[in-house]
N, C-alpha and C positions, 0 to 999 in steps of 0.2 A: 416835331420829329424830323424836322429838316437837317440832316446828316451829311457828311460829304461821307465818300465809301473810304471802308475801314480800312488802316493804315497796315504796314506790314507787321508789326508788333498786335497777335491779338488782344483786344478789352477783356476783361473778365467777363461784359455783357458778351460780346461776342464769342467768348470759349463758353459760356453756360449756351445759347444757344444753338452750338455746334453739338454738345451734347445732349440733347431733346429738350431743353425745357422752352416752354413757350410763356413766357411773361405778358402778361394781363394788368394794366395801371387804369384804373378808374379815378374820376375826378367829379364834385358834385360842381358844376357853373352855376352862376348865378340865373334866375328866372326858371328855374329847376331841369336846364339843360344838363345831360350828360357826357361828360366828356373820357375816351377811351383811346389807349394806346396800349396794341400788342404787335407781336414780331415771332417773328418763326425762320428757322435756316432752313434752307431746301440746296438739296445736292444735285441742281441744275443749274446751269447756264442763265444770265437773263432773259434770253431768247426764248427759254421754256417755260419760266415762270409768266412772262409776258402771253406766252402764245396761251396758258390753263389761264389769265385774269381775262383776256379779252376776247374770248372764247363765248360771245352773250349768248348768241342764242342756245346752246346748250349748259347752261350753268345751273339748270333744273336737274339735268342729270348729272353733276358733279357735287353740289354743295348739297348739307343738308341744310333741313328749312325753306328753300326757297322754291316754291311749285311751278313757276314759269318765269322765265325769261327772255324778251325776244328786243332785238337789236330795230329801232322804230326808223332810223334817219342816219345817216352820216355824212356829215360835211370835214373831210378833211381832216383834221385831228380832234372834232366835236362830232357826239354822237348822244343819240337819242336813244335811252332806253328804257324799257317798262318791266317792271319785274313785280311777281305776288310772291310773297311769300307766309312762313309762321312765325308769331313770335309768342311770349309767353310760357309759363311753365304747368303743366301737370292739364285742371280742368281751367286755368285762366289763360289759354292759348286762342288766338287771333289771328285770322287772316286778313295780310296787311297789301296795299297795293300802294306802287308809285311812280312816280317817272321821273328820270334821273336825268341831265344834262351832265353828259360825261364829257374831259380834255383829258387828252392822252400826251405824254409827251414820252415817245417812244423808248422804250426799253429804260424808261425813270422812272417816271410818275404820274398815275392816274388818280384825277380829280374827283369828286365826283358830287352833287348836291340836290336837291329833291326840287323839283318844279312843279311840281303836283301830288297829290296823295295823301296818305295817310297820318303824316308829322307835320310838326311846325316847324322842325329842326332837323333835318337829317343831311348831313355833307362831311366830307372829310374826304383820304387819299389813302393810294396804296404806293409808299416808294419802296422801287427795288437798289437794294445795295449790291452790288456785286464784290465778292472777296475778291483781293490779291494774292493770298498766300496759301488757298485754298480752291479747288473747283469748287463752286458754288453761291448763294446768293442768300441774304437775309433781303425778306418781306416782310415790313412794315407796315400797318394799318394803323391809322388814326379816324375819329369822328368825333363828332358833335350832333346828339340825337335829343331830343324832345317830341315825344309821340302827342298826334292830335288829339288822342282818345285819353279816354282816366285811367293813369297806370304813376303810381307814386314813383319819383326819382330812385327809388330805394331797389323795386321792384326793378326797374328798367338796367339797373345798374346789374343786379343779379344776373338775368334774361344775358345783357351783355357777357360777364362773366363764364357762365354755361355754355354758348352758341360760339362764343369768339374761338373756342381752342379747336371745336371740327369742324369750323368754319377754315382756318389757317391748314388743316392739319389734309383737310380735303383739296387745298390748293395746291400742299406742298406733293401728294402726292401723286396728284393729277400730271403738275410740270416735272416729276421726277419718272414719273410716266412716258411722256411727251419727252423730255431726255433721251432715254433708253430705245425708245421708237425710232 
């Protein structure tokens, strides 16, 4: 999903997503890793989307699913974090913990990959695009997940599916928030 920011001519991807839709690509990888990529516009600044992603210690009270989160360490542009959250649907929902070794590379791109916890698999990035022809930003999410516990690729990819849209949907209107403010 490594993108340069979008040219002055909008993409089709990028006028569908100026229009709300939020696109969800799922991928099965080999060793029954799941791989995902969505994006979402948000009618802030990078500065706004930046300031609602790296916001840890409060990302309990912005996203759903995730019951706590608190910023452990920071060295520079590397930081330390622990989040629990839920995953799962209906009665096979789970509370999940982990600890992230996050790189930030300021108002682009945040890293991000599991050091501990709950998967065997869990890393990927958030990059922000900022438009030229428009106030505004597309938010890019990718990962690579494989959960430690038994949960079939099939399942995981769904859970994905369901959580990704107000997962993005709670970010965008968090920094359209943080805009406005």
């Amino acid at each position: 999903m490594d993108k340069e920011p979008l040219g002055i001519a909008p993409s089709s991807e990028e006028l569908r997503l100026v229009h709300g839709d939020t696109p969800i690509d799922l991928a099965f990888l080999a060793d029954d890793i799941i791989g995902v990529r969505a994006s979402i516009y948000i009618e802030a600044a990078p500065e706004a989307v930046w300031a609602a992603l790296t916001d840890y210690d409060n990302l309990h009270r912005t996203l759903p699913k995730v019951i706590a989160s608190r910023l452990v360490e920071r060295k520079g542009s590397e930081v330390i974090l622990d989040q629990t959250g839920k995953t799962g649907i209906f009665i096979f929902e789970k509370t999940v913990n982990f600890r992230l070794l996050v790189r930030e590379e300021h108002l682009k791109r945040i890293t991000f990959e599991q050091i501990s916890g709950d998967f065997l698999v869990y890393r990927g990035s958030w990059l922000l695009l900022p438009l030229s022809d428009r106030k505004g930003t597309i938010l890019c999410y990718e990962a690579n997940i494989k959960p430690a516990f038994f949960a079939p690729p099939i399942l995981v990819s769904f859970v994905q599916r369901q959580d990704l849209p107000g997962i993005l949907k709670a970010h965008k209107q968090r920094a359209e928030k943080v805009s406005i403010a």
